[in-house]
C-alpha positions as CSV (number, residue, x, y, z in Angstrom):
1,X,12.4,28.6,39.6
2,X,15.5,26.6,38.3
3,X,12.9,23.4,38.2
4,X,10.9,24.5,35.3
5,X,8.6,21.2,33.8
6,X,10.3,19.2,36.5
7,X,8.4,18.7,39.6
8,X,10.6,19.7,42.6
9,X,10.6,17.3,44.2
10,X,12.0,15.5,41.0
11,X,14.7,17.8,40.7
12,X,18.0,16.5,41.7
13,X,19.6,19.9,42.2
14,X,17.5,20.5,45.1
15,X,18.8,17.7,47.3
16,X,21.4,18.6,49.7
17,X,24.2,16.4,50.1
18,X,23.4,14.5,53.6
19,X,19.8,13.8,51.3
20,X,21.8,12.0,48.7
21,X,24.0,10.5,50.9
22,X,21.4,8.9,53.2
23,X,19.4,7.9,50.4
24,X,18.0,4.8,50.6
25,X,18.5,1.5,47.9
26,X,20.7,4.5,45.8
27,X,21.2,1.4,43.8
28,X,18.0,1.1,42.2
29,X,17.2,5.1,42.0
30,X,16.6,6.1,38.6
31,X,18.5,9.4,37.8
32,X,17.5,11.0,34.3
33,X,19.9,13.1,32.5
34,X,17.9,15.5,29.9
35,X,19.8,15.9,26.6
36,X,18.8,18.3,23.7
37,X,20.4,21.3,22.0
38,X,19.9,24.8,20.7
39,X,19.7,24.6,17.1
40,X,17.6,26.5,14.3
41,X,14.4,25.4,14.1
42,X,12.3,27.1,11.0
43,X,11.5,30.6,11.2
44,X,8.1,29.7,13.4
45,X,9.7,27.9,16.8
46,X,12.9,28.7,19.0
47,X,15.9,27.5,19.0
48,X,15.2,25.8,22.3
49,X,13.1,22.8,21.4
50,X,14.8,19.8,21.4
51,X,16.0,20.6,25.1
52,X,12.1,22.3,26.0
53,X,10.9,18.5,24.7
54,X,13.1,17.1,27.3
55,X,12.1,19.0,30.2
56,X,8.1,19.1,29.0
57,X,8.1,15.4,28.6
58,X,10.3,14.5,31.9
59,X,8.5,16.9,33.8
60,X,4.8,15.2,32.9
61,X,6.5,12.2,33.5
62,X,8.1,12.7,36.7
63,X,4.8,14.1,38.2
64,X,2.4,10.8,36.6
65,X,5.0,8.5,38.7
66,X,4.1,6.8,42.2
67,X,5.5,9.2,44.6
68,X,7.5,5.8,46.0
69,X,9.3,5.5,43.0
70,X,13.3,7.4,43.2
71,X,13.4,9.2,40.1
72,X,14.8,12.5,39.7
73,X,16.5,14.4,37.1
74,X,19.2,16.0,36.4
75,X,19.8,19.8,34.8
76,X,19.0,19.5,31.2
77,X,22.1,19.4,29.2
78,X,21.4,22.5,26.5
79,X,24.0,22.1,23.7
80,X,24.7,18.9,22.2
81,X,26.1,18.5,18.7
82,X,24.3,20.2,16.0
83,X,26.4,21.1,13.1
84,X,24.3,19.8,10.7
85,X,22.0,22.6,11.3
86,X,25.6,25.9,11.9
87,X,24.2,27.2,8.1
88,X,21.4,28.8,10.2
89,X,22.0,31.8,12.5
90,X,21.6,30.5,16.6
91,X,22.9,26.9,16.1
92,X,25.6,26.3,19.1
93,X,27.3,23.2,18.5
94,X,29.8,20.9,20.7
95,X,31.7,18.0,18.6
96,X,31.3,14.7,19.4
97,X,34.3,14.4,21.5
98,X,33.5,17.5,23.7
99,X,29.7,15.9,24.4
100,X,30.8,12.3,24.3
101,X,33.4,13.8,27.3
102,X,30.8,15.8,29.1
103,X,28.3,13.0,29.2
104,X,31.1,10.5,30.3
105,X,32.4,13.1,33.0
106,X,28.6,13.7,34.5
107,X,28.1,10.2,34.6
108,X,31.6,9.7,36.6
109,X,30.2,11.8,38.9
110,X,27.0,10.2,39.4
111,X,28.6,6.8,40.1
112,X,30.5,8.5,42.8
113,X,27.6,9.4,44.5
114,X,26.8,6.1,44.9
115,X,23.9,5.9,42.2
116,X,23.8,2.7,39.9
117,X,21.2,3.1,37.0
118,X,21.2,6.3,34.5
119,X,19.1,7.4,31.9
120,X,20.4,9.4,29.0
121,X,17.3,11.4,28.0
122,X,17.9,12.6,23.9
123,X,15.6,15.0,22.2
124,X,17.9,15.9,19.3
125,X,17.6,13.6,16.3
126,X,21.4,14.2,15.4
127,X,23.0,12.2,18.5
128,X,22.0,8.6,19.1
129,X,24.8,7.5,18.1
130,X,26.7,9.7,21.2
131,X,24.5,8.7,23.7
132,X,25.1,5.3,22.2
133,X,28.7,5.0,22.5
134,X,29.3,7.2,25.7
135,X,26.4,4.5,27.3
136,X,28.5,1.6,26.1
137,X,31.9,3.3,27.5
138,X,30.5,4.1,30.6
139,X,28.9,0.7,31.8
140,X,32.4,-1.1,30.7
141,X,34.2,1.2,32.5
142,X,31.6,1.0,35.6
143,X,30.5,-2.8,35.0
144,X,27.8,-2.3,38.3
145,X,26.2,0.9,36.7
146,X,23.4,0.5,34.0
147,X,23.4,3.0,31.4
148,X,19.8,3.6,29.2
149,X,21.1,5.6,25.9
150,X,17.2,6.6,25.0
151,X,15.5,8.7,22.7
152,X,12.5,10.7,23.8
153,X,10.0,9.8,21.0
154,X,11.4,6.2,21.2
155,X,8.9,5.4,23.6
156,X,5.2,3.9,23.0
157,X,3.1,6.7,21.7
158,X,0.3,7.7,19.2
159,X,2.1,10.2,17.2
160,X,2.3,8.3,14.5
161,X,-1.6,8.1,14.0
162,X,-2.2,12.3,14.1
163,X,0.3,12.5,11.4
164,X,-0.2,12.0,7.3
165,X,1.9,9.3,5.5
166,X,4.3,12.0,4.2
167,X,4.9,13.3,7.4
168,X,5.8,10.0,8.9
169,X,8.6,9.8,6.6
170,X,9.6,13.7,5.9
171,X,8.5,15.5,8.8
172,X,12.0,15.2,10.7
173,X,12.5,18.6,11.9
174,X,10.3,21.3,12.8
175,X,7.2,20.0,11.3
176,X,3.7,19.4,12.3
177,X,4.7,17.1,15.6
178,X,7.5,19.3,17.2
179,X,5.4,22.6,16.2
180,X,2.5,21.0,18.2
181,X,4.0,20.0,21.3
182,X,6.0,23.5,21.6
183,X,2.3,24.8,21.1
184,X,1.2,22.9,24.5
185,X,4.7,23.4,26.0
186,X,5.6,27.1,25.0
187,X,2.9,28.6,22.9
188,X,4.0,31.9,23.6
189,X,7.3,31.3,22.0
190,X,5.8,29.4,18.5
191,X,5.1,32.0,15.7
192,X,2.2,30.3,13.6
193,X,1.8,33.7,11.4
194,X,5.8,32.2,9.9
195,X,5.1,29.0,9.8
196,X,6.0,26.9,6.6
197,X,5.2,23.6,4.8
198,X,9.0,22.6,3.5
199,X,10.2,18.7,2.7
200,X,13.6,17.6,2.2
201,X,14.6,18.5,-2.0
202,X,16.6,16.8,-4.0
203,X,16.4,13.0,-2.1
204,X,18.0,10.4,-4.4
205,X,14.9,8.4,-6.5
206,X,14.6,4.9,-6.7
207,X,17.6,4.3,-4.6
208,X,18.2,2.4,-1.7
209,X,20.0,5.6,0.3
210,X,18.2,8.1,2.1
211,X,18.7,10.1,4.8
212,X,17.7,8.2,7.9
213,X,17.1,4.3,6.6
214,X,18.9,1.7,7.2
215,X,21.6,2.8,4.0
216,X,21.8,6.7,4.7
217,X,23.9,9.6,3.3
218,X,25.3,12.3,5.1
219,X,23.6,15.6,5.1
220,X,23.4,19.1,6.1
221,X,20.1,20.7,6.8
222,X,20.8,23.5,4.5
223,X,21.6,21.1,1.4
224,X,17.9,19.8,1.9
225,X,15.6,23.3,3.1
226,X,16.1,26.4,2.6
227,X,13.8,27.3,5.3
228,X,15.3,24.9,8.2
229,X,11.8,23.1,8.4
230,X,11.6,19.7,7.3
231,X,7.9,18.5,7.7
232,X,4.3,20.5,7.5
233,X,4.3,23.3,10.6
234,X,0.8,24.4,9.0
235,X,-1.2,21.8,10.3
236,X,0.3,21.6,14.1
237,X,-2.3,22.7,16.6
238,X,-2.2,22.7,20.3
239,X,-5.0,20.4,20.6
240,X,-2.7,17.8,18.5
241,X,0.0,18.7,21.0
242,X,-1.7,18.1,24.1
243,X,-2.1,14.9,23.1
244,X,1.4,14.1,22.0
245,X,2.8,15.7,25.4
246,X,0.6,12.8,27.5
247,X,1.3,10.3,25.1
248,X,4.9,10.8,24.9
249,X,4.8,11.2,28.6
250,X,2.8,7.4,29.3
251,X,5.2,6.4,27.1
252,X,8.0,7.5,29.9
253,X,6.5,6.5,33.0
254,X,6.7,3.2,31.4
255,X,10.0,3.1,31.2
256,X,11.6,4.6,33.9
257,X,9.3,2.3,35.9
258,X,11.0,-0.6,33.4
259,X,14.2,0.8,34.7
260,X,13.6,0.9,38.4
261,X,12.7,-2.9,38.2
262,X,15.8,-3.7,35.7
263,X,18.6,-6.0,36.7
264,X,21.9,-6.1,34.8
265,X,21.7,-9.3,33.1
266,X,25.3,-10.9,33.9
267,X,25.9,-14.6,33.1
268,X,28.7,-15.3,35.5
């Protein structure tokens, strides 16, 4: 069941060639590239989250969207670039050239196919700014093809209101919002009885740097946690993670129906 969360008939994999080739309007068909990575996560979740987050939110996505709408996604990409997390037994890490390369290589092959609009899907807090620049590279290299650099919890949602103030601002990694959706998503693979409550030490006070603002420092996880968790795990419950999963998800079906209806602007 290579599929997984995805739907599959979402799942581009399962298309045979004459399918994509006969394809209808490929111009407007909204292929979704999954992005995450496997990365330490606290002692309570796998190292599999970022890129389970993907899949669970695509997949509710996909299977909420008007079965006339073309979207389908592609395999998740699994590693990404995580070495601010390698002081923690299980990280795998690419560099930043070797992802920016893979993304820019998939992306080759997708406009080959004769599809014109891509979204890269990012669960993994420490590559923006990849998805960013390999988006930017792509569509100036491919001036027809519409790139969507995204990031999954970018999207409208009500996270923000099941979470405490402190959360909101500390809770980056492993905390009460990722431990709850892996508790909807894989609750079988989330150990509760080793969950911690651990926020980043040693921030700079009453300065204008911090680690994710507009004026940040960089950081390894291990310089901040001793624990990997960054945030409250204590408080997650599945309940609360039901309800980010279909919130998250709206979110997504928003967009990629955004996307299906976009037009490159182009002023000439």
């Amino acid at each position: 069941m290579m599929h997984g969360f995805i739907p599959p008939q979402r799942y581009f994999p399962y298309l045979t060639w004459p399918e994509i080739k006969q394809m209808p309007d490929k111009k407007n068909v909204v292929i979704i590239q999954p992005i995450g990575a496997i990365e330490q996560h606290g002692p309570h979740l796998p190292i599999a989250v970022d890129s389970a987050i993907s899949l669970g939110v695509l997949g509710k996505a996909l299977g909420q969207l008007e079965p006339t709408l073309p979207a389908y996604a592609l395999p998740c990409l699994y590693y990404g670039k995580s070495n601010e997390h390698w002081g923690f037994p299980g990280t795998i890490t690419l560099t930043a050239t070797t992802l920016l390369s893979i993304i820019k290589e998939m992306a080759a092959s997708i406009y080959r196919s004769g599809f014109r609009k891509l979204v890269l899907m990012n669960s993994h807090g420490g590559q923006p700014q990849i998805m960013e620049i390999a988006a930017r590279d792509i569509h100036q290299e491919y001036q027809d093809f519409a790139v969507f650099p995204l990031f999954t919890w970018r999207v409208p949602h009500i996270v923000g209101d099941l979470l405490t103030a402190q959360e909101q601002e500390y809770g980056i990694h492993a905390g009460d919002a990722e431990t709850s959706i892996m508790l909807s998503l894989l609750p079988e693979q989330v150990q509760m009885n080793q969950a911690v409550k651990e926020y980043p030490q040693g921030l700079p006070e009453n300065s204008l740097l911090d680690m994710e603002g507009k004026l940040p420092f960089a950081w390894l996880t291990q310089e901040l946690s001793t624990s990997g968790v960054m945030g409250d795990a204590t408080v997650a419950t599945k309940e609360k993670g039901d309800r980010i999963l279909q919130s998250v998800a709206d979110g997504w079906v928003q967009v990629i129906q955004d996307i299906y209806k976009f037009q490159q602007p182009n002023v000439n």
